[in-house]
C-alpha positions in Angstrom: -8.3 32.8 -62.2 -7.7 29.1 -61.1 -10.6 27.7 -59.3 -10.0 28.0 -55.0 -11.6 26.6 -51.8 -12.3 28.6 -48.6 -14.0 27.8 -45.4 -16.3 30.3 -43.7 -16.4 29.3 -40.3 -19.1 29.4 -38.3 -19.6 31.6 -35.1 -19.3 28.7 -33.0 -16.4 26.4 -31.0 -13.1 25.1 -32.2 -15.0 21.8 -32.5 -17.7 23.1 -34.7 -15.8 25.4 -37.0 -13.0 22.5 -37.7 -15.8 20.7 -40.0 -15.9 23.8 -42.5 -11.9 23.9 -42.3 -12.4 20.1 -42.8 -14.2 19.8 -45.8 -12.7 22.3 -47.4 -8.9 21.2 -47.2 -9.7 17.4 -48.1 -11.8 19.1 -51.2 -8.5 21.2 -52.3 -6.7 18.1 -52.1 -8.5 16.0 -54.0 -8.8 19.0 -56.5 -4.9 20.4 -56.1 -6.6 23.9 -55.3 -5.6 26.3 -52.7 -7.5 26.5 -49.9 -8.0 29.2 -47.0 -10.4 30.0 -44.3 -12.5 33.0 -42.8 -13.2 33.3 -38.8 -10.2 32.4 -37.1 -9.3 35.5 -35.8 -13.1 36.1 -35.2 -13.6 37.1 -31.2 -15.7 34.6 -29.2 -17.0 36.8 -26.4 -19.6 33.7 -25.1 -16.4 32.5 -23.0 -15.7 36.3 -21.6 -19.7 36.4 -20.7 -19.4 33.4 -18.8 -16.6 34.4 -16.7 -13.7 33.1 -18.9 -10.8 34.4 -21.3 -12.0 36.4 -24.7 -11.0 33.2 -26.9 -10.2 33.7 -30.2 -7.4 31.2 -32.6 -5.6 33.2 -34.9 -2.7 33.1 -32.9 -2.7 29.4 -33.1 -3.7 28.1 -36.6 -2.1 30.3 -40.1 -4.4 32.0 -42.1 -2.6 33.2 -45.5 -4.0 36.9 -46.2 -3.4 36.4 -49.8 -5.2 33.4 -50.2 -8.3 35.3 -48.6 -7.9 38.1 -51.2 -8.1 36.0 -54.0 -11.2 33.8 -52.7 -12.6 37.6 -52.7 -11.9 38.2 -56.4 -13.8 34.8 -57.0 -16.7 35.0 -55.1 -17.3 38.8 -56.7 -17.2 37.1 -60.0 -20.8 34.7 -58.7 -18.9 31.5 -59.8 -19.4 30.2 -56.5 -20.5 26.1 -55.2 -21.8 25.9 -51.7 -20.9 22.5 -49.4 -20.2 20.2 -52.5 -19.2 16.3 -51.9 -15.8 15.6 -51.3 -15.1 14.4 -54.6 -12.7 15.2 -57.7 -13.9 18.0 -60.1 -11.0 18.8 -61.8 -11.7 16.2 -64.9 -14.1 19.0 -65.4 -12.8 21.7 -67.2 -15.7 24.3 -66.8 -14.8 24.4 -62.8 -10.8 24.4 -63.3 -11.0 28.2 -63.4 -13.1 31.1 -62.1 -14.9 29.0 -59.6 -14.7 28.9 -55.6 -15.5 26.0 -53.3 -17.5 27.5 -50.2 -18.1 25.4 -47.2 -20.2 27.3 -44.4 -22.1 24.4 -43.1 -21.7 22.6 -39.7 -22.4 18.2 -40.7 -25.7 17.1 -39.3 -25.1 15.5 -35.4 -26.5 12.0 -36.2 -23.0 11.9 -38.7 -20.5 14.6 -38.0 -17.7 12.6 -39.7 -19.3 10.8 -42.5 -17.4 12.5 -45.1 -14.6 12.9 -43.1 -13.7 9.3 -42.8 -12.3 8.0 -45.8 -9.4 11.4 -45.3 -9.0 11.2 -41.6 -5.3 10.8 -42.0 -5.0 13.8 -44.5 -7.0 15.8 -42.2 -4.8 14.7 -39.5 -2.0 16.0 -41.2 -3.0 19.7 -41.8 -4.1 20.0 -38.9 -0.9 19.5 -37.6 0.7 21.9 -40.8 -1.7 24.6 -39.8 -0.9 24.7 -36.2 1.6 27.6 -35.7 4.8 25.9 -35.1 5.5 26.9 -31.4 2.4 25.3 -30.3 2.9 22.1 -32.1 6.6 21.9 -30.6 4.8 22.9 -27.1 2.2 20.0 -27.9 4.7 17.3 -29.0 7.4 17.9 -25.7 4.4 17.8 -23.4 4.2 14.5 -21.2 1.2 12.1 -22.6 -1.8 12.1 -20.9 -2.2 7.9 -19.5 -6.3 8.6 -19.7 -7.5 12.0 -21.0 -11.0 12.9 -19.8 -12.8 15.6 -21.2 -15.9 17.4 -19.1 -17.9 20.0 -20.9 -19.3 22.7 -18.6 -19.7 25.9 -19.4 -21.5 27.0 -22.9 -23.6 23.7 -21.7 -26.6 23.6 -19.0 -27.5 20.9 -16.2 -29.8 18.1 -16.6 -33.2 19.1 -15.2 -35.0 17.1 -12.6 -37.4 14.7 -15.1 -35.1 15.0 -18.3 -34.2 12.1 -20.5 -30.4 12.5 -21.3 -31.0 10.5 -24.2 -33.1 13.3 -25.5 -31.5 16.5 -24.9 -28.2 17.9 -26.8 -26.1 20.9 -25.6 -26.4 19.2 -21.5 -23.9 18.6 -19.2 -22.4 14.6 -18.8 -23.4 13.9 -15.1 -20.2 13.6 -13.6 -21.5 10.2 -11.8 -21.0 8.3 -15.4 -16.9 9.9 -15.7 -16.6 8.7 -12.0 -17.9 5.3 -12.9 -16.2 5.0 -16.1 -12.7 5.9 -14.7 -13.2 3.7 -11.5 -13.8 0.9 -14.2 -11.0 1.4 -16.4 -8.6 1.5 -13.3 -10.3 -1.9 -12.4 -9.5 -3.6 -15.7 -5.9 -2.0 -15.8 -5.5 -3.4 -12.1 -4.2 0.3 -10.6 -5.3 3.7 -10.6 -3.6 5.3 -14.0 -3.1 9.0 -14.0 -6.0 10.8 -14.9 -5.6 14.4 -16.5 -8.8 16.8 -16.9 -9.4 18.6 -19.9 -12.5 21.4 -18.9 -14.1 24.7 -19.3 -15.7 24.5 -16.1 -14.3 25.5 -12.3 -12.8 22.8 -9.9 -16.0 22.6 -7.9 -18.0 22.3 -10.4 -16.1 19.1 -10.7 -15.5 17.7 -8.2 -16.7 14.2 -7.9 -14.4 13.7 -10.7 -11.3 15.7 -8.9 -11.5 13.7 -4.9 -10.5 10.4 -7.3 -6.7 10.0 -6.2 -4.3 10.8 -9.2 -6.9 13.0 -11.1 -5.3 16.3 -11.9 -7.1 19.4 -14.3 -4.8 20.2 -16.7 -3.1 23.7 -17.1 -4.8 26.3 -19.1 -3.8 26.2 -22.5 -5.2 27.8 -25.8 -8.2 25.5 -27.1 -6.2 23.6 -30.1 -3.3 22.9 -27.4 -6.0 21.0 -25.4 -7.3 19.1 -28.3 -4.2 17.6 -29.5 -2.6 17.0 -26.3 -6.1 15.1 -25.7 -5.7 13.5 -28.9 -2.3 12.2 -27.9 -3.8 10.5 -24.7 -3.5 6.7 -24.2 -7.3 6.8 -23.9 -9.7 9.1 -23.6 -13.3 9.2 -22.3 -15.4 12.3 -23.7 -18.6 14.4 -23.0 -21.4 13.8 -24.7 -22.4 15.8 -27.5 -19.4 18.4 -27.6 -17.2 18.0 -31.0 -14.3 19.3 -29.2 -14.0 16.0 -27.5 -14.9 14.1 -30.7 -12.7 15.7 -33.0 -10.1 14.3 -30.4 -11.3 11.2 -30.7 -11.3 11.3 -34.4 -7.4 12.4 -34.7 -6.5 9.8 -32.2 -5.0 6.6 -32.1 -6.0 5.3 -28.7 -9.4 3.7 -27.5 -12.0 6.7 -27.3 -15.1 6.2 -24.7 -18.3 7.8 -25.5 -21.2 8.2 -23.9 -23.6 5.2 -24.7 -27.3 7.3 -24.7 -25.9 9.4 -27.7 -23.5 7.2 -29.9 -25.2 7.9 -33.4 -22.2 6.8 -35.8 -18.7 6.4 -35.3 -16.1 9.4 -35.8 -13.2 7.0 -36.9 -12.9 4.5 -40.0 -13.5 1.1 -39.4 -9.8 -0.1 -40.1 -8.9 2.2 -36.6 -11.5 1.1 -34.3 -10.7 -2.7 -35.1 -7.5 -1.8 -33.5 -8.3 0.8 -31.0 -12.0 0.6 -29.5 -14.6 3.5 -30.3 -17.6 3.1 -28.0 -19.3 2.5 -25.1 -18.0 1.1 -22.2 -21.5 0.0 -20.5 -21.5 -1.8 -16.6 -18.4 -4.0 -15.3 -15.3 -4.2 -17.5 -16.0 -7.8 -17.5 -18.7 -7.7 -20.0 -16.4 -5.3 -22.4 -15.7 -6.1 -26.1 -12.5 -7.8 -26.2 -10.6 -4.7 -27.8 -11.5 -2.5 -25.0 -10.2 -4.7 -22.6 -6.9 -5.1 -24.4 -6.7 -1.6 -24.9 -7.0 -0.8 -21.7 -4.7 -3.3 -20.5 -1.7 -1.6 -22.4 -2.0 1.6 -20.9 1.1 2.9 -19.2 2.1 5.2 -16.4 4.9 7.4 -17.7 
């Protein structure tokens, strides 16, 4: 049998389980191999525990049956390589046939897109080609977010009393730093640009960040709705630590804001963020790299 990739998706959020999906689609295309993925359909009852919708994504993303089936036959056969490089392997003629590509593995935090880089724009496009199509016509009429701003709540706790923010993962951004941030932005852009709200958390768990004027939550909509609607933003300012918001910030092409105590590499190649700023956007917008300032500069109400 010809040699096939799958993801195995991890019991986690859309964030996490894209880096499986990732990995394995630039691999088959490196490789021309077929590639598929196990887990979307895969109930995630931590959202219905804490109060929200079950949430699961087969509806969203296609998921070939067939292709499944024949990753089966494979892996029963033991010819199978776990989490390899993204890297051609075809030249080889021993791993043409009768060998399946596994990723199961979620990239170390200090570098979640290191390997991702060099393909972003590949991995951009099958994202979009694996979206069902009524939700990426749903996403492409939808008005553009001016500045998207995404607040992680629920599946993460509050800072304790004491903590350093800088050394905790899984915590809530305090809302004082997407007050601050937004306030400066507007400063720079010389009026208060329409702010949507991308969140799994409940108005009043928010709402510092709602009593800004023009600061609205955006509708409900299934998770991958929300991530390329936030990717479409003019700019976006994300929570710390959550990969939903990065992997936003990696698809886009607008300045991205992150949170300066837990920057560890950047999520886009170089030849983007020369153009649109990745970063932190630290005290008065005075003191902001050049880029930022320009970027935020363009921004327009629509």
């Amino acid at each position: 049998m010809r040699s096939r990739c799958i993801a195995i998706l991890p019991n986690a959020g859309l964030g996490n389980m894209l880096f499986s999906w990732a990995h394995a689609q630039v691999f088959a295309a490196l490789n021309d191999m077929p590639a598929c993925a196990i887990g979307w359909s895969r109930p995630r009852i931590g959202p219905l525990l804490r109060g929200q919708r079950l949430r699961f994504y087969g509806r969203s993303l296609k998921q070939p049956l067939s292709g499944i089936v024949a990753c089966g036959l494979l892996r029963a056969r033991g010819k199978v390589v776990r989490n390899p490089p993204l890297q051609r392997v075809v030249d080889s003629p021993s791993l043409k046939r009768d060998h399946l590509f596994v990723w199961d593995e979620i990239p170390h935090w200090s570098d979640f897109f290191g390997a991702l880089k060099p393909f972003r724009d590949l991995v951009k496009q099958r994202i979009w080609d694996t979206v069902n199509p009524s939700v990426r016509l749903r996403v492409i009429e939808a008005e553009r977010p001016a500045i998207a701003v995404h607040i992680r709540c629920a599946d993460f706790r509050k800072l304790e009393a004491g903590e350093d923010f800088r050394q905790v993962g899984s915590v809530r951004t305090p809302l004082e730093y997407f007050v601050s941030t937004i306030q400066e932005v507007r400063r720079c852009c010389g009026t208060d640009v329409p702010v949507t709200v991308f969140t799994d958390g409940r108005p009043g768990e928010i709402q510092s960040v709602l009593d800004l004027p023009s600061v609205r939550i955006a509708e409900r909509n299934r998770p991958i709705f929300d991530l390329l609607q936030m990717s479409r933003a003019q700019l976006i300012i994300v929570s710390a630590s959550s990969t939903f918001g990065y992997w936003a910030g990696f698809l886009s092409d607008s300045p991205v804001i992150l949170h300066p105590d837990h920057i560890h590499a950047s999520h886009r190649p170089a030849w983007i963020n020369e153009r649109y700023f990745e970063g932190a956007a630290m005290g008065a917008f005075e003191k902001w790299p050049e880029v930022l300032i320009r970027n935020a500069r363009d921004l327009r109400c629509e």
